[in-house]
Every structure is written in C-alpha cells, then in structure tokens.
Backbone as CSV, one residue per row, in Angstrom:
resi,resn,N_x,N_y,N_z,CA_x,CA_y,CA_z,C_x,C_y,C_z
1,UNK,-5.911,-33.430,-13.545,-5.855,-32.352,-12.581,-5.050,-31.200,-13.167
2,UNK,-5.782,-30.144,-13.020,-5.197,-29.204,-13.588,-4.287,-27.923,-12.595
3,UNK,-3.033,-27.723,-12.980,-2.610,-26.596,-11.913,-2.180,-25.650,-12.620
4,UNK,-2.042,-24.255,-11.884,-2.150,-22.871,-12.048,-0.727,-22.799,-11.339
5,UNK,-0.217,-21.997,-12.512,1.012,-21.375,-11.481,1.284,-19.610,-11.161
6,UNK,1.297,-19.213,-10.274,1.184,-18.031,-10.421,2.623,-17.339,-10.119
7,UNK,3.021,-16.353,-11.062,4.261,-15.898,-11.075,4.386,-14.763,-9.945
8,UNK,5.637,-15.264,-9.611,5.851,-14.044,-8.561,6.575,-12.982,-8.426
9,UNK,6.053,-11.659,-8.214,6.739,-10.650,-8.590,7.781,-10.655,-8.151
10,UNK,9.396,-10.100,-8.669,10.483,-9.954,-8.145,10.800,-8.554,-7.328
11,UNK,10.874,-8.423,-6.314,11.686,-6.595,-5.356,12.601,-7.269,-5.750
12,UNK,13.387,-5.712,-6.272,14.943,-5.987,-5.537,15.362,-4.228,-5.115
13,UNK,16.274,-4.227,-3.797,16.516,-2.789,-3.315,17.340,-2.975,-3.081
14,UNK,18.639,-3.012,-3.530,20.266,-2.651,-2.807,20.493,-4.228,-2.890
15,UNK,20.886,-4.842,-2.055,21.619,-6.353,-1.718,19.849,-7.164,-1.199
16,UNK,18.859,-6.772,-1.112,17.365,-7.229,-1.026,16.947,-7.649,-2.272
17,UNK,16.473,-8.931,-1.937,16.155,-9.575,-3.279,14.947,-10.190,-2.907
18,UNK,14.106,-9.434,-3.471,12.292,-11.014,-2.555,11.649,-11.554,-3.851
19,UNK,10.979,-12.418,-3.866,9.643,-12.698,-4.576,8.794,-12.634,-3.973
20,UNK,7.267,-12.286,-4.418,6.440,-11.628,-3.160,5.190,-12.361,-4.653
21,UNK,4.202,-12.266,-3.690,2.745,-12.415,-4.599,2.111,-10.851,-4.717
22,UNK,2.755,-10.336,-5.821,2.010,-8.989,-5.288,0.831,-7.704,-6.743
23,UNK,0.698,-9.004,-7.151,-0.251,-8.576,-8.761,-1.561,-8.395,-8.058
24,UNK,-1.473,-7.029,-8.857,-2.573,-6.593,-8.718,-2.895,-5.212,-7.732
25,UNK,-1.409,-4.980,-7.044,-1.334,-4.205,-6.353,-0.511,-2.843,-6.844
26,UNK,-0.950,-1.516,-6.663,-0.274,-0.318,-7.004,0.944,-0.198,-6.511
27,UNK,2.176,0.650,-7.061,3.750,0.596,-6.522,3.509,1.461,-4.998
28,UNK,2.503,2.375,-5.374,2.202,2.720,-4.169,1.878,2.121,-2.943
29,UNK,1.290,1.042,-2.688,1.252,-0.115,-2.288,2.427,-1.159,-2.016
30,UNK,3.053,-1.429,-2.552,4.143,-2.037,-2.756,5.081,-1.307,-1.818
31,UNK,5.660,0.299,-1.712,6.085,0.932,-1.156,5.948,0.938,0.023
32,UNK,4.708,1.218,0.618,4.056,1.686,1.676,4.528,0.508,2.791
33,UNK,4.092,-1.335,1.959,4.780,-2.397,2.911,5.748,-2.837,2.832
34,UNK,6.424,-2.017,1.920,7.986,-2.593,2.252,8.830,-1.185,2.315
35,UNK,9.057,-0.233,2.410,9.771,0.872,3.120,10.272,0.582,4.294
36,UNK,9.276,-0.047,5.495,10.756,-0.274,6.366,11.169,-1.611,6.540
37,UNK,10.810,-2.291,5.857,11.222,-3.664,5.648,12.537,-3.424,5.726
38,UNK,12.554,-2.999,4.298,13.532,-2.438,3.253,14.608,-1.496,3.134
39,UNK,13.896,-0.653,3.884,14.617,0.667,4.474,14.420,1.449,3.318
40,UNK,13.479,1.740,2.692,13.713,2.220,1.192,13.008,3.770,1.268
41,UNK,13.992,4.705,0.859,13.691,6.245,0.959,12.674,6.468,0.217
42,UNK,12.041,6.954,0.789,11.373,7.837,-0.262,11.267,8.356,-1.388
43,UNK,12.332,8.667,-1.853,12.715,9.458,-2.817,13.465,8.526,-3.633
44,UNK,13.345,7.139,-3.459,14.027,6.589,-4.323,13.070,6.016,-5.624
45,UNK,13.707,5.925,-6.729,13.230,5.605,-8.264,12.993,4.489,-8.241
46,UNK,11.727,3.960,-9.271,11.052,3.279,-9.243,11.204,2.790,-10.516
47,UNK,11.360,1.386,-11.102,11.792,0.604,-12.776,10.916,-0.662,-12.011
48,UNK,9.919,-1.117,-13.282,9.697,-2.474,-13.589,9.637,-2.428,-14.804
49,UNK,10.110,-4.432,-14.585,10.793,-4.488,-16.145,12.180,-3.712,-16.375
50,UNK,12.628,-2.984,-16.194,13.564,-2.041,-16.580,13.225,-0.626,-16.843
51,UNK,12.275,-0.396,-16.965,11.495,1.448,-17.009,11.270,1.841,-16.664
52,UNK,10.986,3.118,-16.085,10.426,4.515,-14.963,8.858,3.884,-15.169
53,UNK,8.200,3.478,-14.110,6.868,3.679,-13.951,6.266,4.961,-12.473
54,UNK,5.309,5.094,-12.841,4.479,6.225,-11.810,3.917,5.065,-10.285
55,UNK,4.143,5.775,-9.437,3.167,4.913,-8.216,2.323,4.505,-8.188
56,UNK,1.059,5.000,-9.380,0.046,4.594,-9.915,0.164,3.184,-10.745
57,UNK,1.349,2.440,-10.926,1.440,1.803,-12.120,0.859,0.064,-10.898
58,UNK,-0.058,-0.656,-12.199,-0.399,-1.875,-11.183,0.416,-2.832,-11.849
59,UNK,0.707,-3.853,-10.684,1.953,-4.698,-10.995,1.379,-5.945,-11.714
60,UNK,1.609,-6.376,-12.614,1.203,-7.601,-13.241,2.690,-9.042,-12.655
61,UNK,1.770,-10.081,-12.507,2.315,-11.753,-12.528,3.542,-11.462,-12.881
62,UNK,4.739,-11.740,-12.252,6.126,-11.892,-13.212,6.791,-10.450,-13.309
63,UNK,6.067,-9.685,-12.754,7.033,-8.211,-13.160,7.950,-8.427,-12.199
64,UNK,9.202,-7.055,-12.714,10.559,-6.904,-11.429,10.215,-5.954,-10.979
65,UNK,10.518,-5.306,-9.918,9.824,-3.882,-8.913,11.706,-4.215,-8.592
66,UNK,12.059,-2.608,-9.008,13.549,-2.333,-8.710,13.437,-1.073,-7.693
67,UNK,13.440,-0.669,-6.620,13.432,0.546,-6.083,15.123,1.057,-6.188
68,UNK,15.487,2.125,-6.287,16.790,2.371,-7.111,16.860,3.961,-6.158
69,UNK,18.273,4.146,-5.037,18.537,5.360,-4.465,19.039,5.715,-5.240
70,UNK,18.657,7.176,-5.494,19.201,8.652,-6.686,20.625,8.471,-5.930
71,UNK,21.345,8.648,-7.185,22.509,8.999,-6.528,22.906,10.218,-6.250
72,UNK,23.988,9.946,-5.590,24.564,11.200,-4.519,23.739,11.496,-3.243
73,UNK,22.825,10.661,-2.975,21.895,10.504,-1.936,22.222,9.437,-0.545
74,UNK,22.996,10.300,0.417,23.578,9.150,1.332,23.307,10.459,2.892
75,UNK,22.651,9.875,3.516,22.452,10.357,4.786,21.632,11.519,5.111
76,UNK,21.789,12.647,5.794,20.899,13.626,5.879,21.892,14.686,5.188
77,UNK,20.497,15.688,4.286,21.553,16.679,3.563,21.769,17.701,4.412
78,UNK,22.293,18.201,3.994,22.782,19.941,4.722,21.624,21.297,4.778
C-alpha cells in the first residue's frame, strides 16, 4: 500500500502560526481567506521561503507564506 504525503503550507502573521493545505493557490488567494481571520492589513509584505513574492506568486507543497506589517505601521494615520 502505497501513501502520499502532502506537505502543508506554513502562514505565519504576528504570534499566528497555521498549516493550511493551500498549493496551488495564488497569495492573492491566500490573502483574501485569511485577512480577517488574521487580521492582516493590507498593506502588509508578503515572503515565502524568505523572499518578496508578487500576489500573483502560486504556492507550492511545503512553502512558508509570512505576511509581515511595514513598519511604523500601527493604527490609523493622520
């Protein structure tokens, strides 16, 4: 018998830490269902693996999805 294991992508946003099944899906995507999970701004930066990817980027088995607030970014600006 043969088994398949399928890796699961890692979020992490602030003190949020998930594994999620989520290959195959755009960050844009990724965003969209977890923003208010998450609480995650808009405007916050985006690293898998450790690197700037675009919203366009599709997530492969095993990647990390880091959503990362710009700093100096805390509440409503002026």
């Amino acid at each position: 018998m043969e088994t398949t294991t399928v890796q699961a992508t890692r979020v992490v946003y602030g003190v949020n830490d998930l594994e999620l099944d989520l290959a195959g899906r755009r960050i844009t995507t990724v965003y969209t269902v977890l923003e208010q999970v998450l609480n995650i701004p808009r405007e916050a930066s985006v690293t898998v693996n450790g690197g700037r990817v675009d919203d366009e980027y599709v997530v492969r088995p095993g990647d990390e999805i880091e959503f990362l607030k710009n700093a100096g970014v805390k509440g409503q600006q002026a």
